[in-house]
C-alpha positions as CSV (number, residue, x, y, z in Angstrom):
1,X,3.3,43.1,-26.2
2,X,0.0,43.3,-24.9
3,X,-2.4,41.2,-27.4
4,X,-5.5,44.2,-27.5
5,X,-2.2,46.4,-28.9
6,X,-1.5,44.2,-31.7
7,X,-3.0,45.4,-34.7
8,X,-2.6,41.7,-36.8
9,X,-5.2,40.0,-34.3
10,X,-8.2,38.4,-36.8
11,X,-11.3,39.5,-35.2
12,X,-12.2,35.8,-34.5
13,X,-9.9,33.0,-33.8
14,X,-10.1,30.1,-36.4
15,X,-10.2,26.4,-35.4
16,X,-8.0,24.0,-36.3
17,X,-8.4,22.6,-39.3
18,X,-6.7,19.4,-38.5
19,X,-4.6,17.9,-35.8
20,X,-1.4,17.5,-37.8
21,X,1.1,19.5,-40.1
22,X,-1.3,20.5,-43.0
23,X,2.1,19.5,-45.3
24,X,2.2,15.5,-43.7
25,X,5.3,16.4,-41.9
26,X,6.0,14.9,-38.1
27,X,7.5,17.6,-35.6
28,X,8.5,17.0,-32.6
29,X,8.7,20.3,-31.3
30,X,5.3,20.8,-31.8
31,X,2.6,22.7,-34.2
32,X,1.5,25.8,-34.7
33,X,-1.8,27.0,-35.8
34,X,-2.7,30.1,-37.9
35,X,-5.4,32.3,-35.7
36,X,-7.0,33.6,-39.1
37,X,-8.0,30.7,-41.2
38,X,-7.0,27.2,-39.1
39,X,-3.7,26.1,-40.9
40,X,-1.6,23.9,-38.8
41,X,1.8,24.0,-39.7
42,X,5.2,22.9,-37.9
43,X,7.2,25.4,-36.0
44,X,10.2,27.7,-37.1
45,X,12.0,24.7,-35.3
46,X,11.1,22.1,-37.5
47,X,9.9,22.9,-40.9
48,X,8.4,26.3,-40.6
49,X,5.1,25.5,-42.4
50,X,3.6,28.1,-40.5
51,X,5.9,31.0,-40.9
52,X,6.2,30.3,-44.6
53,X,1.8,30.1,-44.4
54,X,2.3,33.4,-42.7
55,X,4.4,35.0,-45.3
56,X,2.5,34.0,-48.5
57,X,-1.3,35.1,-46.9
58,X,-0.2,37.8,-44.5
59,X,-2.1,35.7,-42.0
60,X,0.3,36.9,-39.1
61,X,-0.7,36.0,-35.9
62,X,-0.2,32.2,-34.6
63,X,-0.5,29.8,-31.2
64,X,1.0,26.9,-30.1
65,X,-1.3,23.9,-30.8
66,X,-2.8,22.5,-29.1
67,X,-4.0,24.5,-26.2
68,X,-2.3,23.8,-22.8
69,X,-0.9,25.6,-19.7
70,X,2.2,26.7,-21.5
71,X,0.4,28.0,-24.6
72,X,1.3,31.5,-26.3
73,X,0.0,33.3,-29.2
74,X,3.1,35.2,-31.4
75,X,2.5,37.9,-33.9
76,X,4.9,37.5,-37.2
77,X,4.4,40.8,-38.3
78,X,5.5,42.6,-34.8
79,X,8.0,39.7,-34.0
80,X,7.0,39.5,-30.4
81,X,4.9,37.1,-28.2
82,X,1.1,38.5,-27.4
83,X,0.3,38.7,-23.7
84,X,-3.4,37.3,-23.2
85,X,-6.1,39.3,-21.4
86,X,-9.2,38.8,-19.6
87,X,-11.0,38.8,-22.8
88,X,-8.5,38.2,-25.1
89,X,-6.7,34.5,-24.9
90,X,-6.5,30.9,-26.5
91,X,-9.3,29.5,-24.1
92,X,-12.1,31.7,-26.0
């Protein structure tokens, strides 16, 4: 799905609030963070901090953390991967 489609996307991306799993848990797959307010939370293939953040605060839209080359942004709500745009991506 194109990202300017998805109707979940916060206005402003948050930062980070940390570097780690908010809930002191090590995953190797990686983190996640929440676009909306800066939770970082494991993936749905570790713990699934962030899908459970997601559910509870209807905070929907996520990104890989941290920022690389194979970075993606996934909306919980539409259950599909957001396709950055000139003026829509993880690098602004």
């Amino acid at each position: 799905m194109k990202i300017a489609d998805c109707q979940h996307l916060p206005e402003k991306f948050a930062q980070p609030k940390t570097d780690e799993c908010q809930e002191n848990h090590p995953c190797s797959h990686g983190q996640r963070v929440c676009l909306t307010c800066g939770y970082v939370g494991c993936c749905d293939s570790c713990q699934m901090h962030l899908r459970i953040h997601a559910e509870q605060t209807k905070h929907e839209v996520m990104a890989s953390y941290p920022a690389d080359s194979s970075s993606f942004i996934w909306c919980y709500a539409d259950d599909d991967y957001l396709e950055p745009d000139e003026k829509i991506n993880l690098k602004v």
